[in-house]
N, C-alpha and C positions, 0 to 999 in steps of 0.2 A: 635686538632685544628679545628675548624667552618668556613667551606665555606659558605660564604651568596652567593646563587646565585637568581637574581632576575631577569627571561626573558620572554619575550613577544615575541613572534613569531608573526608576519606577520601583525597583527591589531588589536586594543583592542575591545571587545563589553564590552555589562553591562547585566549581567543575574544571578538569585538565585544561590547562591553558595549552592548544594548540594554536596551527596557524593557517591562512591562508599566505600570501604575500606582498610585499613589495619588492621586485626586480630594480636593480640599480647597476649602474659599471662599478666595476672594482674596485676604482680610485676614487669611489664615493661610501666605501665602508668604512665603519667605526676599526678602528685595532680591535675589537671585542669581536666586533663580527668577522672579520679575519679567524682570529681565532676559533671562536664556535665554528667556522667551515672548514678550517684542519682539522680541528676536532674530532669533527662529525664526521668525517672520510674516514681517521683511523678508525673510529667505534664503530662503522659501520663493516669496515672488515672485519673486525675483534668477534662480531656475532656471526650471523647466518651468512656474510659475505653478499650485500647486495649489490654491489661495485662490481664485484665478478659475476653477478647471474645476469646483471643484464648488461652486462659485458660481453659474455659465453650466448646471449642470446641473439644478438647484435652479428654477431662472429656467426651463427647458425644460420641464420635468417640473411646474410649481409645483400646479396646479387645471386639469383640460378640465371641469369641469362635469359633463354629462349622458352627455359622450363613452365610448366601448368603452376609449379610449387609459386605460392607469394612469396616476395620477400619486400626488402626496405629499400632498398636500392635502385640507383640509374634504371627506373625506369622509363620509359621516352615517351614524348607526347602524343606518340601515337596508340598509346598500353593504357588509356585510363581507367580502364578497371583495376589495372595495380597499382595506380600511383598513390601512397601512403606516406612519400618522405618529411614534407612539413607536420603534416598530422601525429606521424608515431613518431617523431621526434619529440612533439609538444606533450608527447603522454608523458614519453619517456624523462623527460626533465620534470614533468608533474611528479610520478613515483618515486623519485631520487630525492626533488623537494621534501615531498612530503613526510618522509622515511626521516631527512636529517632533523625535521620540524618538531619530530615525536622526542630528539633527544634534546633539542632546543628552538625554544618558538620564535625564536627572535631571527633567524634563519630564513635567507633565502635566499635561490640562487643569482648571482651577478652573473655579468658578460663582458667579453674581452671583445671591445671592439678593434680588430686584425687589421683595419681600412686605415689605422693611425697610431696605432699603438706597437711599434716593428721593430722593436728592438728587442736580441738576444739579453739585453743589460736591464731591461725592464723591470719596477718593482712587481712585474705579475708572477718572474720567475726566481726574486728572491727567497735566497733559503726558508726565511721564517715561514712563506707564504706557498705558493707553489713548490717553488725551488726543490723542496725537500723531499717531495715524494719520486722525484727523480732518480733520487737515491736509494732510498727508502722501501722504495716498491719495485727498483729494475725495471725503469718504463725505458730507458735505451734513447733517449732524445737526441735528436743533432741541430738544434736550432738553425736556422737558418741556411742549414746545408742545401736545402732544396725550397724551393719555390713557384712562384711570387706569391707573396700575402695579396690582396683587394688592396685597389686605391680607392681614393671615396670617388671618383668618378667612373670607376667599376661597379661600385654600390649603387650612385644615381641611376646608371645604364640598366640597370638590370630591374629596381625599381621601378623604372617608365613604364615596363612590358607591363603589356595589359591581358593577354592571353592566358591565365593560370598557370594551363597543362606548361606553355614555354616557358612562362615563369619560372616554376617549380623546376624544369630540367633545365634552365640556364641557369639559376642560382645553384643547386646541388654539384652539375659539373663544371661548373666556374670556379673561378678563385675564390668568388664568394664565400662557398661551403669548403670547397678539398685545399683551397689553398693555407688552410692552417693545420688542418690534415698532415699536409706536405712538408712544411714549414718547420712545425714542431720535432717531427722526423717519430725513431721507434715504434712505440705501441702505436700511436695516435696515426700510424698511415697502415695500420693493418685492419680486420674486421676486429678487431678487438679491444678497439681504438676507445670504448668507455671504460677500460680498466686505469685511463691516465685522467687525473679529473680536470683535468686541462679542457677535456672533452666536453662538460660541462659546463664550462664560461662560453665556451666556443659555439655548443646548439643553443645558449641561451640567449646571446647575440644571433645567430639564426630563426628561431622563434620570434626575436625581439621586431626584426626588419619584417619575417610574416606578417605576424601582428600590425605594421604601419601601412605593409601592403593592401592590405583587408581593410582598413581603414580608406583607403585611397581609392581601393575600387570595392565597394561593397556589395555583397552579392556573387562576385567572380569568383570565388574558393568555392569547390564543390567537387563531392565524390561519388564515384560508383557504389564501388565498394562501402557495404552499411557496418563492416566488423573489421578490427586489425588482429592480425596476428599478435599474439601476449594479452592483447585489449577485445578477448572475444567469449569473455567468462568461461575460460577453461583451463586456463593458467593459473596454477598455484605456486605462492614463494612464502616460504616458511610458515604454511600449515595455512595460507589465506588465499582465495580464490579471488583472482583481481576481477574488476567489475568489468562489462561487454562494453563498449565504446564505440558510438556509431564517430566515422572523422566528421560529419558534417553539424553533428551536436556540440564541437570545439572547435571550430572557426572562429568565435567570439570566445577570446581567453578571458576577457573579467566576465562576462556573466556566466560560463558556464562552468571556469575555474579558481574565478575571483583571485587572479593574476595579473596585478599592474605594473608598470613599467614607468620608473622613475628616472628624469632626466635634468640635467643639468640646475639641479639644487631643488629642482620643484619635483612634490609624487601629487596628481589629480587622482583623488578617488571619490570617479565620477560613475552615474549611471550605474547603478547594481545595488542588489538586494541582497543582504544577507540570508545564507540559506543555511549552514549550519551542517550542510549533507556532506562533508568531510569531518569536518572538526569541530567541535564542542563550542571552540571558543575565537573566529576568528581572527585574528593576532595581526596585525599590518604594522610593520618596524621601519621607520627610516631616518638619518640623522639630521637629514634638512625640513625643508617647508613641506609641510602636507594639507593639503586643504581640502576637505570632507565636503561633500553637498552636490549640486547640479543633480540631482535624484541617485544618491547614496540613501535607502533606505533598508531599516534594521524596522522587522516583524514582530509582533508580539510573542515572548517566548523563544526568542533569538537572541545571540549574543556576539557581541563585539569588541573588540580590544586598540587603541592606532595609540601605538608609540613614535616619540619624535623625542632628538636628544637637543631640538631647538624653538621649532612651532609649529602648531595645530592651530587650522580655522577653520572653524564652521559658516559655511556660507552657505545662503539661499540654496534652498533645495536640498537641504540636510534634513531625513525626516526619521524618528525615532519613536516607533508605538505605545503606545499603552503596554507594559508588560514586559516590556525587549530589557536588555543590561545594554549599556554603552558606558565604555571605561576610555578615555580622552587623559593621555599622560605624559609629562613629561622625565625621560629617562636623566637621570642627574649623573648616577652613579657606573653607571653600565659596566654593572655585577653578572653580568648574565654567563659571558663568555668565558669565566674568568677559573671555571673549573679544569682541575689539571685532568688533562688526557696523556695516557704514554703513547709517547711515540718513538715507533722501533722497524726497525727492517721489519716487511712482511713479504718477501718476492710471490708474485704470482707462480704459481705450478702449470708452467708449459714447456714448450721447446721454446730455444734460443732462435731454430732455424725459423720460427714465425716469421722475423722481422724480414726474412726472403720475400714478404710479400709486402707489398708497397699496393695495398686495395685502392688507394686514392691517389694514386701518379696517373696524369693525362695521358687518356689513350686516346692518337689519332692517327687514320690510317695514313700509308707513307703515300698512297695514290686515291684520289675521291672516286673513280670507279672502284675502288677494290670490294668486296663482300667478303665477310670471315664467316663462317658457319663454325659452327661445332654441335653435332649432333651424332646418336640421338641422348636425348638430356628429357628422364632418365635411360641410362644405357647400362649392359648386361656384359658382352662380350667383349664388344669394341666401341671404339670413339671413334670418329670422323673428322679429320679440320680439314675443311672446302674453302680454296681461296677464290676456287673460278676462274682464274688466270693463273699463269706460271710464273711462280720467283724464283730468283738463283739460290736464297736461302730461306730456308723454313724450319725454326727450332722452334718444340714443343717442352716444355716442362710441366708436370704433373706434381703438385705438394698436396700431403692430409690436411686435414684443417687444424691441426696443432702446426703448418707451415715446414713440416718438413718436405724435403725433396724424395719425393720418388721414382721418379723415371725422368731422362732427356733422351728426345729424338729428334735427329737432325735431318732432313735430308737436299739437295740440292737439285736445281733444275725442275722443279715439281708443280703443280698443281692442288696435291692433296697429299692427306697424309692419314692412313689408318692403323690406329694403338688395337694390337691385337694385349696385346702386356696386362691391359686393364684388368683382363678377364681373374687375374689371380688375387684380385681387390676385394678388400670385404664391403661389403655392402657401407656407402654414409657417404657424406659430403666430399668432394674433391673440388679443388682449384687448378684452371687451367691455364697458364700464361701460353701466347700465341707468340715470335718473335719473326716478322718477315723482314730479311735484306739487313738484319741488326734493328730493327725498331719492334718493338712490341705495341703490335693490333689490338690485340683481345684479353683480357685478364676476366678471367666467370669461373663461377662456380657449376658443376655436375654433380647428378647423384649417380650414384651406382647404387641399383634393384638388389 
């Protein structure tokens, strides 16, 4: 049965209806919401292209290796000053969210749970829905060419660990994280891999397992590092300087970005204050039960919106001030999504040869004493690859970071191998794949001074 509740607390104003969220799996959207998220992808290339900058930034930033330079990537539990991967992940699907939210509030991102959902035939990749940016955009997919997705007993295993630092670097280079990476095939297994928005159900189901983590052990997520890279108030995207972001002030996704996570027919929006320091009008959309309370409190001079296309309850510990708007609705008509957007080829402007790089294919070495070095990173003249032991074969490949191929060196019986070649490189980012005995070691990024 369908409660309509429709209430106004205390005095109405008139202000942009944004949103905060509610997170749900894919197979729990409205048709409408399907829609507004295609939508919002094409309109969001159609403008300043934010799909591409933090794509392009993603793709910058992916892995240096050994380097001083931070980035986002594999870095291991012994680097805790760099380790950033669940943190700027969470931003990252924060600015994406909030971007589509501006062109409809009802918007928010889902996740494709990959532990059970493993099908090429799947409706995440039909045309209407996924499917079509495939096409559309020249993401180059090979589903299920390569492999394995997570089994949910993949998932349990790696949720046990109690250790953070091993957490975070067993989930990212497990199946958990690359194995959809991999899966998916094209863009989605290079640094560039948030140009395919597939990329986005996929961090949002990794965000989603964080967030249960941190629940399970509270306390245990914790950084060095007080700034991210993009999240350190000095990055601007389309004339707006994004705000500084310590990672340990978003450990707690609902209270610090009032980001819930909706499951199996039920959203709790529990615990949190409305704050208002994103958007005007908090906005929480979802098509099943939502039940509002356990200390959900709205401020005086705060406002609040929770759509449901079935029921809303307010339960114990639902507190609403003197002052505050609270708007409790049921969506009858779900009109929202329902504006037409064109959708049209828009290929990405790169090279083809990107897809040479496969950033998220497991690299292990063929012998557990082996050490790979490559240094010095940054380098000037020459590069260095140090195996420390002698292979019968050792092939080096060097691509720009548009993934073209510039140099192979091969040589045999060796120990080391020094690229005088570099030296006629202009200065920026290089990727360097390692291949010892036919297996590839090492894939990193160098800069060249």
């Amino acid at each position: 049965m369908k409660h309509a509740y429709i209430i106004l607390l205390f005095f109405c104003v008139i202000f942009s209806a944004d949103s905060q969220s509610i997170r749900k799996n894919y197979q729990e959207m409205t048709l409408s919401e399907k829609n507004a998220l295609v939508n919002g992808f094409y309109q969001l290339r159609n403008g300043p292209d934010l799909v591409n900058d933090l794509a392009q930034f993603h793709g910058d930033f992916f892995n240096f290796g050994n380097s001083e330079q931070l980035d986002i990537h594999f870095n291991l539990p012994n680097e805790p000053q760099r380790q950033i991967f669940f943190s700027w992940h969470r931003m990252q699907m924060f600015e994406m969210e909030q971007a589509l939210q501006q062109l409809n509030p009802n918007i928010s991102l889902p996740w494709w749970d990959s532990s059970v959902d493993q099908s090429p035939n799947s409706p995440l990749f039909d045309y209407e829905f996924m499917g079509q940016f495939n096409t559309n955009w020249g993401l180059n997919r090979n589903l299920g060419n390569k492999g394995p997705l997570p089994t949910p007993q993949t998932i349990t295993n790696v949720q046990a660990i109690q250790d953070f630092l091993i957490y975070s670097n067993q989930a990212e280079r497990g199946d958990l994280h690359r194995g959809a990476h991999v899966w998916v095939g094209g863009v989605m297994n290079t640094p560039l891999s948030p140009r395919d928005p597939i990329f986005y159900l996929h961090h949002t189901y990794v965000d989603k397992l964080w967030k249960d983590w941190v629940q399970q052990n509270p306390g245990s997520s914790s950084f060095i590092i007080t700034s991210m890279i993009r999240y350190d108030g000095t990055y601007s995207f389309d004339g707006e300087t994004l705000p500084l972001v310590d990672p340990d002030d978003i450990v707690d996704s609902v209270e610090a970005l009032g980001v819930f996570y909706a499951e199996n027919g039920l959203a709790e929006l529990h615990n949190y204050v409305v704050k208002n320091k994103t958007q005007n009008l908090e906005n929480f959309y979802y098509q099943y039960t939502i039940d509002v309370g356990n200390g959900f409190k709205i401020p005086n001079n705060h406002h609040c919106k929770v759509q449901s296309v079935n029921e809303i309850n307010l339960i114990p510990g639902f507190e609403a001030s003197v002052g505050s708007n609270f708007i409790a609705a049921i969506d009858m008509d779900q009109e929202s999504a329902k504006k037409p957007t064109i959708r049209k080829e828009n290929f990405f402007d790169y090279d083809p040869a990107l897809q040479n790089i496969h950033a998220y294919d497991d690299i292990v070495p063929i012998e557990a004493t082996m050490s790979v070095s490559v240094y010095p990173n940054p380098f000037v003249d020459v590069l260095v690859i140090d195996l420390q032991q002698k292979a019968q074969s050792l092939v080096v490949e060097m691509f720009d970071i548009s993934g073209r191929l510039l140099l192979t060196k091969h040589m045999e019986n060796t120990a080391s191998m020094t690229i005088a070649e570099v030296k006629r490189f202009n200065s920026g980012l290089y990727i360097v794949k390692v291949v010892v005995n036919g297996k590839m070691v090492v894939s990193t990024k160098v800069v060249k001074k």
